[in-house]
PDB file of N, CA, C, O and CB in Angstrom:
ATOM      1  N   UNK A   1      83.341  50.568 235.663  1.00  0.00           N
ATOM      2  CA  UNK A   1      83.806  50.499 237.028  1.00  0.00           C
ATOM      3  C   UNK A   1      84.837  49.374 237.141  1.00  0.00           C
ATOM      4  O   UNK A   1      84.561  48.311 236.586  1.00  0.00           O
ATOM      5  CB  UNK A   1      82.624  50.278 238.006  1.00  0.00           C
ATOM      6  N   UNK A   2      86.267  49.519 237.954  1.00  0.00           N
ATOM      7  CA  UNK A   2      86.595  48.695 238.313  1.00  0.00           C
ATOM      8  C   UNK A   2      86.357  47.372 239.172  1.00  0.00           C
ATOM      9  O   UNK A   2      85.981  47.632 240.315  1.00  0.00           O
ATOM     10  CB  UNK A   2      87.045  49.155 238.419  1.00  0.00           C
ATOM     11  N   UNK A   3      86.484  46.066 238.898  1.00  0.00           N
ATOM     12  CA  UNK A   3      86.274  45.082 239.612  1.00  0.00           C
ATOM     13  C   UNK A   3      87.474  44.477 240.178  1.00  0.00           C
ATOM     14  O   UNK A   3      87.502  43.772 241.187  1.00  0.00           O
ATOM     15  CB  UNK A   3      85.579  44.281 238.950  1.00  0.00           C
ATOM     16  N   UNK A   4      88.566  44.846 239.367  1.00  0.00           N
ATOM     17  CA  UNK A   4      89.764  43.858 240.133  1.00  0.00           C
ATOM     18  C   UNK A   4      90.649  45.159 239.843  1.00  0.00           C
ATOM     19  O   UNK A   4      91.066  45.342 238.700  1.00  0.00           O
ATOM     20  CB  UNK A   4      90.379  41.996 239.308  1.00  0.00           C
ATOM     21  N   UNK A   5      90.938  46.059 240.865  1.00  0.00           N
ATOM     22  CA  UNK A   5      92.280  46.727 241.814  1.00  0.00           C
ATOM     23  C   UNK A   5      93.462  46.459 240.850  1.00  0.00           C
ATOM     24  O   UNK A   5      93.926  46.946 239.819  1.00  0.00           O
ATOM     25  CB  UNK A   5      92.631  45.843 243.544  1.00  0.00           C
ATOM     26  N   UNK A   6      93.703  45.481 241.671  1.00  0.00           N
ATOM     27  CA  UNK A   6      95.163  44.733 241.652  1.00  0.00           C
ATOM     28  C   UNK A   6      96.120  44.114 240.081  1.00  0.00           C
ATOM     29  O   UNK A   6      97.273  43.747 239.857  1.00  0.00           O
ATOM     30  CB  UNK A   6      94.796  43.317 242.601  1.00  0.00           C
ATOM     31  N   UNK A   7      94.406  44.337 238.992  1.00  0.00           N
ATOM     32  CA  UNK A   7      95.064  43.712 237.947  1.00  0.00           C
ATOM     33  C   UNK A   7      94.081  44.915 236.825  1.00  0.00           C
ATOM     34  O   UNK A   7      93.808  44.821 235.629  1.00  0.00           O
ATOM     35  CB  UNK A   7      94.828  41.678 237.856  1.00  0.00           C
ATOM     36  N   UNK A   8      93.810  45.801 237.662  1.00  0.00           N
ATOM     37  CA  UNK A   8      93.120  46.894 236.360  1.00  0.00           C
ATOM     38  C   UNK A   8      91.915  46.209 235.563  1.00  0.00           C
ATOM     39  O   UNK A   8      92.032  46.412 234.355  1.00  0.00           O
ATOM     40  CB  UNK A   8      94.406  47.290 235.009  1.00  0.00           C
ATOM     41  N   UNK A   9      90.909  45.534 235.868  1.00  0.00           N
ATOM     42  CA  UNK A   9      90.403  44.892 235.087  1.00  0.00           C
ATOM     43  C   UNK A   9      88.606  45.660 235.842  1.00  0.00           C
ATOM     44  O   UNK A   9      88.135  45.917 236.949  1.00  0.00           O
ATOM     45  CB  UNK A   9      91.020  43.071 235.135  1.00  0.00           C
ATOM     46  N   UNK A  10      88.245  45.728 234.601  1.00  0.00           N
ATOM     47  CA  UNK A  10      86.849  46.245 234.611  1.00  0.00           C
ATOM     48  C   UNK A  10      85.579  45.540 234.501  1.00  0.00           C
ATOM     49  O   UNK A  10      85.548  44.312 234.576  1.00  0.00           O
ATOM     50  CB  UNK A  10      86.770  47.017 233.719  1.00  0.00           C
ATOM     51  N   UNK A  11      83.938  46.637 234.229  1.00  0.00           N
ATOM     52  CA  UNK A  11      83.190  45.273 234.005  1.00  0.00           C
ATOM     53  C   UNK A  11      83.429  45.103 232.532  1.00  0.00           C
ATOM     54  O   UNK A  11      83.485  44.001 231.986  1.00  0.00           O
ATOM     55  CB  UNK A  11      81.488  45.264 234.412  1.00  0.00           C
ATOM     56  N   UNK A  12      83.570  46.291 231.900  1.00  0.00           N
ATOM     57  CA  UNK A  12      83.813  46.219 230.459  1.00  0.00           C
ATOM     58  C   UNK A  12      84.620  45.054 230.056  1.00  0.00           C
ATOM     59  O   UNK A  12      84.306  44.294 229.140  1.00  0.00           O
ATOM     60  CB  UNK A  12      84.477  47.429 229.989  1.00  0.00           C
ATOM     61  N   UNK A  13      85.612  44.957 230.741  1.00  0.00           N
ATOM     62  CA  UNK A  13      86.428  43.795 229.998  1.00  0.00           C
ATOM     63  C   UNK A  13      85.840  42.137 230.188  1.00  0.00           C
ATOM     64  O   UNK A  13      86.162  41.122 229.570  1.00  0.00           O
ATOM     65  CB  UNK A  13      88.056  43.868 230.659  1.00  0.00           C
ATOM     66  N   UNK A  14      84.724  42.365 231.451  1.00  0.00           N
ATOM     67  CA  UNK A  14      84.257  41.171 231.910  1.00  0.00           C
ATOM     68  C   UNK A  14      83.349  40.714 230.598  1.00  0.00           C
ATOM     69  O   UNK A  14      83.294  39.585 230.111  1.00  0.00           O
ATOM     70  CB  UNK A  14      83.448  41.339 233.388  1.00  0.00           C
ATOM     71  N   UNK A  15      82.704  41.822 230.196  1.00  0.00           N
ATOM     72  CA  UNK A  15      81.466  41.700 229.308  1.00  0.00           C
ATOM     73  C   UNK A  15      81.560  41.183 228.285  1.00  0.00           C
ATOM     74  O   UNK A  15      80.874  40.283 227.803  1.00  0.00           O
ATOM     75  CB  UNK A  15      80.905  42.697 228.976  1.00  0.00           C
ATOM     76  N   UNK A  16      83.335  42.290 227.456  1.00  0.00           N
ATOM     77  CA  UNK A  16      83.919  41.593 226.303  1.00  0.00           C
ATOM     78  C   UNK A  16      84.304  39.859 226.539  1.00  0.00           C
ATOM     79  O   UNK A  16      83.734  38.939 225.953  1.00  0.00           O
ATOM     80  CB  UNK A  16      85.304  42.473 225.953  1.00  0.00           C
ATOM     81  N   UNK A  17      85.463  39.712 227.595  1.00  0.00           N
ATOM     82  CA  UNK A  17      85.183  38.238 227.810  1.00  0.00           C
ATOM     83  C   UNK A  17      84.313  36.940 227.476  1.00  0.00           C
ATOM     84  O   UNK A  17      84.589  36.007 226.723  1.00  0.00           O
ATOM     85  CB  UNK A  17      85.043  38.266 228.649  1.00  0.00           C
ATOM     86  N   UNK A  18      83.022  37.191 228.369  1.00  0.00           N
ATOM     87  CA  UNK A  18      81.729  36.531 228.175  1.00  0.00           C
ATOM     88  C   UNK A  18      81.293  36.897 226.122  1.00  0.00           C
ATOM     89  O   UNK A  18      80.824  36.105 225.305  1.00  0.00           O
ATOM     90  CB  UNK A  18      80.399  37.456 229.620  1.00  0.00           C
ATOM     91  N   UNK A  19      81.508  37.663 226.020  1.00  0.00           N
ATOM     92  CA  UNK A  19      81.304  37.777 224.540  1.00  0.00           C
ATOM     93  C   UNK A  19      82.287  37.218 223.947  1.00  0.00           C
ATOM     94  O   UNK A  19      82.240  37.405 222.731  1.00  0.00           O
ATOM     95  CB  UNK A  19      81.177  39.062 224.020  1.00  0.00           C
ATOM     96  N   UNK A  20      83.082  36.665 224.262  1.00  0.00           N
ATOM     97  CA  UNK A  20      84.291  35.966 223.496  1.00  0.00           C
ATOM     98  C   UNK A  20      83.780  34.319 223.781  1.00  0.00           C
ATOM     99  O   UNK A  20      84.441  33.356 223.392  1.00  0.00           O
ATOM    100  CB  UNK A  20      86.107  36.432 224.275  1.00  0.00           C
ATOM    101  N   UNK A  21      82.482  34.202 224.533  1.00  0.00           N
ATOM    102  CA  UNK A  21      82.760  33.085 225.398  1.00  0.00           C
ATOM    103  C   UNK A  21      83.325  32.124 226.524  1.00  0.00           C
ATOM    104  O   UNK A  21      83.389  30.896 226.584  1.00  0.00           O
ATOM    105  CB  UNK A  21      82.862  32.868 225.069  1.00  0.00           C
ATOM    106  N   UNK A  22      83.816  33.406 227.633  1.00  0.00           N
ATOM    107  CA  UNK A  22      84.144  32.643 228.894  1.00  0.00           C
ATOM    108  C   UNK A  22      82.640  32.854 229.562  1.00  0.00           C
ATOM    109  O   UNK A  22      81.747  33.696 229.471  1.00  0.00           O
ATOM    110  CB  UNK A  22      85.596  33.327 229.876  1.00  0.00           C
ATOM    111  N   UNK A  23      82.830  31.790 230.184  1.00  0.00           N
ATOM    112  CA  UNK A  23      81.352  31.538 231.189  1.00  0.00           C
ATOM    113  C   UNK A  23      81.620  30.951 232.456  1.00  0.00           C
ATOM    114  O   UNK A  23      80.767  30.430 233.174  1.00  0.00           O
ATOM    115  CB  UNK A  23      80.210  30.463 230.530  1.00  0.00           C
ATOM    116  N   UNK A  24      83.067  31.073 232.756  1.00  0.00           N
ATOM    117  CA  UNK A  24      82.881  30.451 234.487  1.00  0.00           C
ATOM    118  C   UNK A  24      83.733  31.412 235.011  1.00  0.00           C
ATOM    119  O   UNK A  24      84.135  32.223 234.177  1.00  0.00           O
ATOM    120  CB  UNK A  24      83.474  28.663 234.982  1.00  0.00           C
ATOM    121  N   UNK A  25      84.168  31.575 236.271  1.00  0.00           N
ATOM    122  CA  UNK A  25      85.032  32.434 236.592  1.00  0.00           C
ATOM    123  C   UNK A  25      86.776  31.927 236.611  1.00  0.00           C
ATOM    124  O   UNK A  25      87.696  32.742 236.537  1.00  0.00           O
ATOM    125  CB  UNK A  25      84.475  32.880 237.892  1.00  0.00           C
ATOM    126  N   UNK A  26      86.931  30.717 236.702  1.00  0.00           N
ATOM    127  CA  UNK A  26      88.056  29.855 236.530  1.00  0.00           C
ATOM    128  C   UNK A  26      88.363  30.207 235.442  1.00  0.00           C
ATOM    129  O   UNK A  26      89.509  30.644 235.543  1.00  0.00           O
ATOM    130  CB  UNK A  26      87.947  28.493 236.635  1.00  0.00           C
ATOM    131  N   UNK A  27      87.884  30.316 234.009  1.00  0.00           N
ATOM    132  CA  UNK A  27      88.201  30.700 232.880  1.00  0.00           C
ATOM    133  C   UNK A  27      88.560  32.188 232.693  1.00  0.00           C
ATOM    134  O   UNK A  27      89.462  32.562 231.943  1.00  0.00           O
ATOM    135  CB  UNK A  27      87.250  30.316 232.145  1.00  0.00           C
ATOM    136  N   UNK A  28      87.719  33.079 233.495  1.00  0.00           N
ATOM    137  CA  UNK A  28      87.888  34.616 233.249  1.00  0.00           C
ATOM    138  C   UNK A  28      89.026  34.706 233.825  1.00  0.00           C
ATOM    139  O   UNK A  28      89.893  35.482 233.422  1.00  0.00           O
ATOM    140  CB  UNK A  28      86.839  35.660 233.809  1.00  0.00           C
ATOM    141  N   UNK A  29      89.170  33.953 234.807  1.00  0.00           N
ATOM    142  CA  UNK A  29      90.620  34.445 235.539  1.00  0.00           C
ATOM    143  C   UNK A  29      91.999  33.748 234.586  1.00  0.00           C
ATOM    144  O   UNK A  29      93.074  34.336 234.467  1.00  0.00           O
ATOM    145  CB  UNK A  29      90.675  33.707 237.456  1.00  0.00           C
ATOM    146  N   UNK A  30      91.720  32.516 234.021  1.00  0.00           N
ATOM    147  CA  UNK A  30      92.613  32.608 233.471  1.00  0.00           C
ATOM    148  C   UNK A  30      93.258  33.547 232.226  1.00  0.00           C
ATOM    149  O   UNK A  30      94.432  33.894 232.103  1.00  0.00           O
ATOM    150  CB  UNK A  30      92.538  31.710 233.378  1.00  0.00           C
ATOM    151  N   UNK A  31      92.166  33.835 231.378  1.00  0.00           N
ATOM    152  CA  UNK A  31      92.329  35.011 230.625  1.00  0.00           C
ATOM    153  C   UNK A  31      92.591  36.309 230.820  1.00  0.00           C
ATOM    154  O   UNK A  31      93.330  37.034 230.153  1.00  0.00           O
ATOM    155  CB  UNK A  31      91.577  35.109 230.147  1.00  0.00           C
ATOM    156  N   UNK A  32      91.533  36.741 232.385  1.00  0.00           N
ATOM    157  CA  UNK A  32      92.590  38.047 232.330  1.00  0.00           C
ATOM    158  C   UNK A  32      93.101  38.329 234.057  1.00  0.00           C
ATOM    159  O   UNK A  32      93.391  39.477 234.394  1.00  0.00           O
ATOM    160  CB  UNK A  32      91.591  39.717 231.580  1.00  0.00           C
ATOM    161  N   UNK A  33      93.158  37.385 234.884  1.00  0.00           N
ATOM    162  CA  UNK A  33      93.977  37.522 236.142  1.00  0.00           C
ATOM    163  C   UNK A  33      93.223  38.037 236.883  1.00  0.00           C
ATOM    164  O   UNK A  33      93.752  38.651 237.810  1.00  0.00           O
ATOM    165  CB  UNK A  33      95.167  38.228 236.150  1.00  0.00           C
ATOM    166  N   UNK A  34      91.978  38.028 236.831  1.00  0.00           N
ATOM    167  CA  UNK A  34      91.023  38.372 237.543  1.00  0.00           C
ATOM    168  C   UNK A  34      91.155  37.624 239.698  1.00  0.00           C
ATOM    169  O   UNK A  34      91.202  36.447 240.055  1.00  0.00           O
ATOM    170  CB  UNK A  34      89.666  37.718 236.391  1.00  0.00           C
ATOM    171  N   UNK A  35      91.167  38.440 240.273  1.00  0.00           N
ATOM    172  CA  UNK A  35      91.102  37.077 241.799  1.00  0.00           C
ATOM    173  C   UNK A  35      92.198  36.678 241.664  1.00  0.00           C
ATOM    174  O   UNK A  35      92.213  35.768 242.494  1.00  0.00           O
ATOM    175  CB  UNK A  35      90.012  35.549 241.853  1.00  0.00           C
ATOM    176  N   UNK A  36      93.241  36.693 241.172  1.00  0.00           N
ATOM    177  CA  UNK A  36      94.383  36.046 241.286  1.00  0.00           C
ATOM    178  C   UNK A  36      95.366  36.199 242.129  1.00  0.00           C
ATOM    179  O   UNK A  36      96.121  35.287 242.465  1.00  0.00           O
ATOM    180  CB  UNK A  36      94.828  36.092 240.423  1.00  0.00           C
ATOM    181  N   UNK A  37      95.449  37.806 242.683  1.00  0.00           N
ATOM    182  CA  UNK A  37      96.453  38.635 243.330  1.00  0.00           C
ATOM    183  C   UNK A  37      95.982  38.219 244.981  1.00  0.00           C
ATOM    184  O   UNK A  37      96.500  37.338 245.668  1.00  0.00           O
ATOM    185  CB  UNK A  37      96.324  40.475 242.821  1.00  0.00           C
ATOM    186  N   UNK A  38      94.804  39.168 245.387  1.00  0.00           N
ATOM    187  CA  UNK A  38      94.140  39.208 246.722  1.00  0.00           C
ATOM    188  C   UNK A  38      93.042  38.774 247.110  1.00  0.00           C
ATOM    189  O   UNK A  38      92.563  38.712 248.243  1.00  0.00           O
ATOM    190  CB  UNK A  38      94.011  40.169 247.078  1.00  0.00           C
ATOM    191  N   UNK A  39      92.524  38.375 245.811  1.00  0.00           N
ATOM    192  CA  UNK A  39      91.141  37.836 245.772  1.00  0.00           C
ATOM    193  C   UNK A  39      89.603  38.346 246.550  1.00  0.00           C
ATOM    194  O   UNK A  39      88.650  37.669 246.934  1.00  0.00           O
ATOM    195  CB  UNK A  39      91.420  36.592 246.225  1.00  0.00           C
ATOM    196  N   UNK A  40      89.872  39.963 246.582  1.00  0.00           N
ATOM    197  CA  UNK A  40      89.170  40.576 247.206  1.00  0.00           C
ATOM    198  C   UNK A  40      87.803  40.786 246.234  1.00  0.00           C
ATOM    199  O   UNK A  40      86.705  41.147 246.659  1.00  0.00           O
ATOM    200  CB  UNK A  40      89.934  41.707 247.684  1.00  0.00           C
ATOM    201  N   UNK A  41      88.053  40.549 245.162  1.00  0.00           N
ATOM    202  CA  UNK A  41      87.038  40.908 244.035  1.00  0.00           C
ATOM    203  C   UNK A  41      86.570  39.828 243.092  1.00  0.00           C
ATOM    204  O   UNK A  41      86.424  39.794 241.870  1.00  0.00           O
ATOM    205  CB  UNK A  41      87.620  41.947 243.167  1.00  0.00           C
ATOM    206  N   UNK A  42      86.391  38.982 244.034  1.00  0.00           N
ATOM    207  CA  UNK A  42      85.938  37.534 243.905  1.00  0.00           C
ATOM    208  C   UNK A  42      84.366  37.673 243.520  1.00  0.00           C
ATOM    209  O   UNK A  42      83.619  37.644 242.542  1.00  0.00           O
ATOM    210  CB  UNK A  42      86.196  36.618 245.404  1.00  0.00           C
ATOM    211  N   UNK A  43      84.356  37.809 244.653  1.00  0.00           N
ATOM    212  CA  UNK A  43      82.541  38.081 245.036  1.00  0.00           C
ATOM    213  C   UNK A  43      82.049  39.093 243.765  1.00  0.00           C
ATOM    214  O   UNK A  43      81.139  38.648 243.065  1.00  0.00           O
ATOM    215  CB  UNK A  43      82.204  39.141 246.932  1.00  0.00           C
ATOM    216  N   UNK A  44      82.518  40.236 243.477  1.00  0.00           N
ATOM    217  CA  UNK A  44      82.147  41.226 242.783  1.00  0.00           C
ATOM    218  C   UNK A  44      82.045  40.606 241.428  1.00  0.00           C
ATOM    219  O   UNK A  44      81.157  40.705 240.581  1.00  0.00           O
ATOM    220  CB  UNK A  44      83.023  42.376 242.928  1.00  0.00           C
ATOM    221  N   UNK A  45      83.180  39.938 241.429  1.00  0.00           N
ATOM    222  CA  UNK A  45      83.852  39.640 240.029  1.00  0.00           C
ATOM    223  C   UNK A  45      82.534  38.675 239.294  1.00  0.00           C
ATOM    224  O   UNK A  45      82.108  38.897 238.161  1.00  0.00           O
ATOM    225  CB  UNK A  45      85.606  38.629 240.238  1.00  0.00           C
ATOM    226  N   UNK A  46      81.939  37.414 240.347  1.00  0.00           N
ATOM    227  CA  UNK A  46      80.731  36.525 239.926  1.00  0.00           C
ATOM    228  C   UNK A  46      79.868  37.300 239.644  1.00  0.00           C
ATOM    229  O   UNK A  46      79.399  37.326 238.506  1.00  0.00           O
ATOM    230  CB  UNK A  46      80.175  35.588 240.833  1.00  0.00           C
ATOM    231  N   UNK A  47      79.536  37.958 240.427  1.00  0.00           N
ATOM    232  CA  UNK A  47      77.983  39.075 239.974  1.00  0.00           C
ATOM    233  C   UNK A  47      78.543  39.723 239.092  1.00  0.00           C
ATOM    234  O   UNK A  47      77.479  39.748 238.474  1.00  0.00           O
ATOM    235  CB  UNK A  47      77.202  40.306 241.145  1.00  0.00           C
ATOM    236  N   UNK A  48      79.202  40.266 238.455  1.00  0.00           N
ATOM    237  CA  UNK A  48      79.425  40.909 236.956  1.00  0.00           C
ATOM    238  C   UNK A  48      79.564  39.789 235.537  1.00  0.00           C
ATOM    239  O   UNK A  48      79.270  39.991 234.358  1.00  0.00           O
ATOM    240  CB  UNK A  48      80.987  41.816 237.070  1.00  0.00           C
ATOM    241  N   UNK A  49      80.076  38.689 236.148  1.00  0.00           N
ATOM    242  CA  UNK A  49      80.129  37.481 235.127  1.00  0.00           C
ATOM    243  C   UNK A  49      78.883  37.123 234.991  1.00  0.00           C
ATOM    244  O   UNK A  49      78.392  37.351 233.886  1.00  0.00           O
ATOM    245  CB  UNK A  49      80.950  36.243 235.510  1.00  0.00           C
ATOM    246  N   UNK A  50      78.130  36.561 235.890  1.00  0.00           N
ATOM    247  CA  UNK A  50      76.472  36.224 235.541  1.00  0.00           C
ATOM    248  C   UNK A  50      75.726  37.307 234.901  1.00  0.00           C
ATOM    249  O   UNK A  50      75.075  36.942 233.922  1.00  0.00           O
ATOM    250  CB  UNK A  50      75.587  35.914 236.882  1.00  0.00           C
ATOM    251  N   UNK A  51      75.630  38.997 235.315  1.00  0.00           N
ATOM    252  CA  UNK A  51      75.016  39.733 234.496  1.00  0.00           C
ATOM    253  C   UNK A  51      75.614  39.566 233.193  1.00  0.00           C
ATOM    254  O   UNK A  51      74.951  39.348 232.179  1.00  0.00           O
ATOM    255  CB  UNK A  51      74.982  40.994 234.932  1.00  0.00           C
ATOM    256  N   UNK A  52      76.947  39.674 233.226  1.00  0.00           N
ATOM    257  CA  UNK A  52      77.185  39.802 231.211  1.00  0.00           C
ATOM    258  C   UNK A  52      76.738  38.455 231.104  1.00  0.00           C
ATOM    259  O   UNK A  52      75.894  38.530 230.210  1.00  0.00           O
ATOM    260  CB  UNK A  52      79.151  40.062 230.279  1.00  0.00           C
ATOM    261  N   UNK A  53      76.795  37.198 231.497  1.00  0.00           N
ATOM    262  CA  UNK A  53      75.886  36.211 230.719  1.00  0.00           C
ATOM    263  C   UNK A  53      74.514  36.136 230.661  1.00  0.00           C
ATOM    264  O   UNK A  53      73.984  35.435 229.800  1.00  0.00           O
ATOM    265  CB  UNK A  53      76.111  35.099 231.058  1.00  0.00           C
ATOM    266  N   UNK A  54      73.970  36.661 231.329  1.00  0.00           N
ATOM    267  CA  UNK A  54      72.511  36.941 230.867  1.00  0.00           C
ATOM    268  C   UNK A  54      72.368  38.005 229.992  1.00  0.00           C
ATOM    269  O   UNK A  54      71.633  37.781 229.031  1.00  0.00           O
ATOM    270  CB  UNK A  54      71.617  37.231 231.958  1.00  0.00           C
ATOM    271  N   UNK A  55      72.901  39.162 230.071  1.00  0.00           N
ATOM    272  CA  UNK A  55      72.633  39.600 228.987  1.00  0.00           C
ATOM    273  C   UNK A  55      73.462  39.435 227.958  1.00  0.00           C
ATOM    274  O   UNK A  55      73.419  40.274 227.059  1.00  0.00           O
ATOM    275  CB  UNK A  55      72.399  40.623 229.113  1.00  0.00           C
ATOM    276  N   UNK A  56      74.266  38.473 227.880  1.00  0.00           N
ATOM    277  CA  UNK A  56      74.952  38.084 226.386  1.00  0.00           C
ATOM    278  C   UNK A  56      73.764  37.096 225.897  1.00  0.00           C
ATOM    279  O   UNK A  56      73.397  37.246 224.732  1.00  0.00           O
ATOM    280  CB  UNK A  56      76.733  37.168 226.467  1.00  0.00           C
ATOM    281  N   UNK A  57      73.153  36.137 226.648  1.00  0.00           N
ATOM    282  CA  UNK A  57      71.850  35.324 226.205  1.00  0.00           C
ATOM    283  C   UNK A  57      70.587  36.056 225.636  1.00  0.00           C
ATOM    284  O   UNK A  57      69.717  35.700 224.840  1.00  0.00           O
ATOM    285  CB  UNK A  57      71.334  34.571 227.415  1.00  0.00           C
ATOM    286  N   UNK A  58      70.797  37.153 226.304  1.00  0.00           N
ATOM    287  CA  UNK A  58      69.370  38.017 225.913  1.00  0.00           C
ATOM    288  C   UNK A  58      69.748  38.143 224.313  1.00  0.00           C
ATOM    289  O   UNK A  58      68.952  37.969 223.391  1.00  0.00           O
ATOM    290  CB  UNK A  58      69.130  39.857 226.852  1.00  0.00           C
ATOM    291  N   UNK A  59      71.106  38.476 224.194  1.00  0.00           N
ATOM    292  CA  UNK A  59      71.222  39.475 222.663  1.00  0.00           C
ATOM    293  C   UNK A  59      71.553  38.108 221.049  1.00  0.00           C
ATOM    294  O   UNK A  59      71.824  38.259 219.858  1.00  0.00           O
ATOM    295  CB  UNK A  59      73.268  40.970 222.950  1.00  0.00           C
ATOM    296  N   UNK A  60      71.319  36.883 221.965  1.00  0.00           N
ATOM    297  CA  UNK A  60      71.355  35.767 220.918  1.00  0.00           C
ATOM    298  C   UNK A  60      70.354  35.338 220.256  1.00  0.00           C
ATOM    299  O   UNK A  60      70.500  34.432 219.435  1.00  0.00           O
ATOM    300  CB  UNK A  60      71.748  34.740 221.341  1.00  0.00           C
TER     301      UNK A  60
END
């Protein structure tokens, strides 16, 4: 599913991210422009970052 519109960005890519090791949203956005445009998918964008970090913790 899309999370960010404006910059094509999914949860998939959120997940890969956090598996690369981003863990805040300041960081996701800098990597992939996440919230940057309209910032409508702010909110969405945290609740998909905390699930892929919990379950990136689960799979360590």
């Amino acid at each position: 599913m899309y999370v960010c519109i404006c910059n094509g960005i999914t949860e998939k890519d959120i997940y890969k991210a956090v598996q690369r090791g981003i863990s805040s949203l300041e960081k996701l956005s800098e990597v992939t422009e996440i919230s940057n445009h309209c910032g409508c998918c702010t909110d969405f964008a945290c609740k998909v970052l905390q699930e892929a970090m919990a379950s990136n913790s689960c799979k360590k």
